[in-house]
C-alpha positions in Angstrom: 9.4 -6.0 17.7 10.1 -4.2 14.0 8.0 -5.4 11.3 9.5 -5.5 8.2 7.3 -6.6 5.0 8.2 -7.1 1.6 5.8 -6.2 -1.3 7.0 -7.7 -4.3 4.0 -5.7 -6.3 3.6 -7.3 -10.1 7.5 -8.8 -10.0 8.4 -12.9 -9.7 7.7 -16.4 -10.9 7.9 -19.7 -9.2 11.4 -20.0 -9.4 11.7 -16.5 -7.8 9.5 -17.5 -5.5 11.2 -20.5 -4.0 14.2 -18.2 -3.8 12.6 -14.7 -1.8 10.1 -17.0 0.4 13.3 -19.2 1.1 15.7 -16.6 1.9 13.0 -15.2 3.8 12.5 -18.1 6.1 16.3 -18.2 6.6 16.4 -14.2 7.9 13.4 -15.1 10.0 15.4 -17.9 11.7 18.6 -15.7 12.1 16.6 -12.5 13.5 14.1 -13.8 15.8 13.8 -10.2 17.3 11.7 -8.7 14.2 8.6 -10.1 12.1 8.7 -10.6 8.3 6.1 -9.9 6.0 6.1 -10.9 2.2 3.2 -10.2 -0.4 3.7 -11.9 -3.4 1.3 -11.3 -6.7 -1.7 -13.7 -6.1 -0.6 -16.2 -8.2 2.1 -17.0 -6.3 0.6 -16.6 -2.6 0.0 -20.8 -2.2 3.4 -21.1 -3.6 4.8 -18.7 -0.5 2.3 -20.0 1.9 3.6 -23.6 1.6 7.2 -22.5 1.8 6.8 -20.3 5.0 4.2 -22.4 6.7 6.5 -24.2 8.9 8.4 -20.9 10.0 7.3 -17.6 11.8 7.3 -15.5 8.3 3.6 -14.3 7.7 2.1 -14.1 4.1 0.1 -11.4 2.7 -2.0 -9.9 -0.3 -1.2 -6.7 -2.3 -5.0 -6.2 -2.7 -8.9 -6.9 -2.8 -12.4 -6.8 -3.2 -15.1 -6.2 -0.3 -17.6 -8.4 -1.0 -17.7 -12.3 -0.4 -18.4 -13.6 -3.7 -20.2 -13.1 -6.7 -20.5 -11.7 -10.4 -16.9 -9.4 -10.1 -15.1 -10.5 -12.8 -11.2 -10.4 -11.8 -11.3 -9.9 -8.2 -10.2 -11.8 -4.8 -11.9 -12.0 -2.0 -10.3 -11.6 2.0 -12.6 -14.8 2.3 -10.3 -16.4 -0.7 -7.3 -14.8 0.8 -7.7 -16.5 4.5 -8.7 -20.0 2.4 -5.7 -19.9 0.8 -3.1 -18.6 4.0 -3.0 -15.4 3.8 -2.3 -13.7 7.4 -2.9 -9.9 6.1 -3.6 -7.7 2.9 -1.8 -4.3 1.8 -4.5 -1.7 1.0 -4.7 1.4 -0.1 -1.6 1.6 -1.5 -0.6 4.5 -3.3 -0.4 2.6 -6.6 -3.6 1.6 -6.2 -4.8 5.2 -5.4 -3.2 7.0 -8.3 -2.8 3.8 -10.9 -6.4 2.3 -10.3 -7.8 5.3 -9.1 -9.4 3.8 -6.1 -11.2 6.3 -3.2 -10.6 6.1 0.6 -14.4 5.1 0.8 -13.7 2.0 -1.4 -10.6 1.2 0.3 -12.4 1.7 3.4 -14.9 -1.3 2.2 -12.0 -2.9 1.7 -10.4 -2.7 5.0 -14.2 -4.0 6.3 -14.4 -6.5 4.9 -10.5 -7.8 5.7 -11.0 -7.5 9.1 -14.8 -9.1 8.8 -12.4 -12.5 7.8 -9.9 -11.9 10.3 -7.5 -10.8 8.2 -4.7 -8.0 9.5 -4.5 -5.3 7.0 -1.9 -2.9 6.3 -3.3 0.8 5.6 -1.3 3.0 3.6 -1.1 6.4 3.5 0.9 9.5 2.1 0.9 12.6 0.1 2.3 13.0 -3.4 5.1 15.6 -4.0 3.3 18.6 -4.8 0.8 18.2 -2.0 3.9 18.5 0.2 5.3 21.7 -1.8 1.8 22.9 -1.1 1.8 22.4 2.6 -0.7 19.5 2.3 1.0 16.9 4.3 -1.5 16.3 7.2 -4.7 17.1 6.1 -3.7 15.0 2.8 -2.6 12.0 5.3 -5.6 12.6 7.9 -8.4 12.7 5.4 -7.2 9.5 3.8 -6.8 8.1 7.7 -10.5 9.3 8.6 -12.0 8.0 5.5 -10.1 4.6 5.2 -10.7 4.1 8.8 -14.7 5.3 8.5 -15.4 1.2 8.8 -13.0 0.8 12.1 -14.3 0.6 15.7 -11.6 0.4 18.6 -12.2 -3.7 18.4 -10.7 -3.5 15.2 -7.7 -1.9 16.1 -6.1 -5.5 17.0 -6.2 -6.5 12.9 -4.8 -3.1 11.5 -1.5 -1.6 11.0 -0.8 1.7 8.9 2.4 2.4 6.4 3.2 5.9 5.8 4.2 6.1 2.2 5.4 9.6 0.5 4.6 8.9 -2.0 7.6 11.3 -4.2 9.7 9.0 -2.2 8.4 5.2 -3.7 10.3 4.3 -6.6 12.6 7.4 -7.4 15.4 7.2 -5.0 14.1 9.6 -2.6 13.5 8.9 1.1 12.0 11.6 3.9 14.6 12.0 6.3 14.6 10.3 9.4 13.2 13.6 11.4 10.7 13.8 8.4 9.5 10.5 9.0 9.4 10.5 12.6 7.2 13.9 12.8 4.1 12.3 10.5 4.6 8.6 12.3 4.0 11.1 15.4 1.3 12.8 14.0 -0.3 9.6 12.5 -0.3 7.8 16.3 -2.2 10.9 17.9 -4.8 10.5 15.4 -4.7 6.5 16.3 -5.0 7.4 19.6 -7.6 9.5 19.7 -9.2 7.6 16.9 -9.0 3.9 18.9 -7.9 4.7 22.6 -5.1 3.2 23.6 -3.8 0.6 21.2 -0.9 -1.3 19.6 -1.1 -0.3 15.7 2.4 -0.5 14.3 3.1 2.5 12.1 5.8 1.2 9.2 7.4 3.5 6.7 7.4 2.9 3.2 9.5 4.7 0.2 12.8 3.7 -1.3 14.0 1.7 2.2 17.2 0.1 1.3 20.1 -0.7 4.0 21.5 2.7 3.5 18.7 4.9 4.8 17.2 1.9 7.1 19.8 2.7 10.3 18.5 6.1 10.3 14.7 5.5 10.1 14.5 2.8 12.2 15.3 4.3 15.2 12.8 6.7 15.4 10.7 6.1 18.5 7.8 6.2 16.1 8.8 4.4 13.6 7.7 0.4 13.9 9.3 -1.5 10.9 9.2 -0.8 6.9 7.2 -1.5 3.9 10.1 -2.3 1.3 9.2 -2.7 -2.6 12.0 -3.0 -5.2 14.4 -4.0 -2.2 12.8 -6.7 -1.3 13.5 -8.7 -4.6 17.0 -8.3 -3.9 17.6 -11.1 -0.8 20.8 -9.7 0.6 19.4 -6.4 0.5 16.2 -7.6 2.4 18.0 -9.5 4.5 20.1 -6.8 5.5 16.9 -4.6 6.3 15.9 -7.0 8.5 19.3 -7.1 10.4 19.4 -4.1 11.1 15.9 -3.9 12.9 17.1 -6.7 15.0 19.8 -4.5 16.4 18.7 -2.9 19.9 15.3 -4.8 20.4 
């Protein structure tokens, strides 16, 4: 079953909300074949929780803290994030990387501490543009899967999933092609493997997914469902995302 997860990043309201958690519940209903994902800016995670809870789509986090509680001015929890209903956080994203300038090894705490509360997490990944140009790729992507993953023993497999993000390719219109894509999901399940044993990560791509380029990437063998930003503010674009992962289940 495709996963296909919406990151709404630092975009909404309430009234937005109502209308992407809504029209998110509908799709879920329509294509019972793939799982949906949406991670809404904190503010707005009860709203979506209470709209979704009666339907199969799960609501994440864009981001957190590792510790518990205490004197952090400004930050959330995975302990707050479960209270509240969250299923899963995004982290690591490359926003958060370059932005925020976070490291692996606090991302790793991060992705500790998530799966301390039971909560999935979503571990992204990806090179920028010029550490592609300079042949980069895979020591780029398995450094950052080695140190993020430092934390992780093969129990934690069960709570973690990983989104490849090039990141040239997130916000500019750019997309790896689908042979592109497919050769680092490949290489980013060996290192699962050999990392965890045999287990059931889901590897989803993220960078400029719309429905134009979604039929090609998603039928790579490799290739287990999408991490969509701008697109999935658009409901009949995100809905049509998620159609076409339905397809050939």
């Amino acid at each position: 079953m495709k996963f296909i997860c919406g990151n709404w990043k630092m975009n909404g309201s309430f009234e937005s909300t109502n209308l992407w958690a809504e029209s998110a519940v509908k799709a879920s209903i329509e294509f019972q074949r793939v799982q949906i994902g949406i991670s809404p800016p904190f503010v707005f995670i009860e709203k979506a929780v209470k709209i979704t809870q009666d339907s199969k789509v799960v609501v994440g986090a864009q981001n957190c803290f590792w510790k518990k509680n205490g004197a952090f001015t400004g930050e959330i929890s995975p302990k707050f994030l479960k209270e509240v209903g969250c299923g899963f956080v995004i982290l690591g994203h490359s926003e958060r990387r370059t932005i925020f300038k976070e490291t692996s090894e606090e991302i790793s705490e991060k992705v500790k501490a998530s799966i301390d509360e039971k909560l999935k997490v979503i571990l992204c990944v990806g090179e920028t543009e010029k550490e592609r140009e300079e042949d980069q790729t895979f020591e780029i992507v398995g450094r950052q899967l080695e140190e993020s993953l430092a934390s992780c023993s093969p129990e934690s497999a069960r709570f973690i999933d990983i989104a490849y993000e090039p990141v040239w390719a997130i916000g500019t219109g750019k997309v790896a092609t689908g042979d592109t894509a497919q050769e680092m999901h490949l290489f980013i399940r060996r290192f699962l493997n050999n990392k965890f044993g045999e287990n059931d990560i889901r590897i989803l791509y993220g960078g400029s997914v719309k429905p134009s380029n979604w039929a090609e990437l998603c039928e790579k063998q490799d290739i287990d469902g999408a991490l969509v930003g701008g697109v999935s503010l658009i409901p009949t674009d995100f809905k049509r995302i998620i159609q076409i992962s339905n397809k050939g289940e």
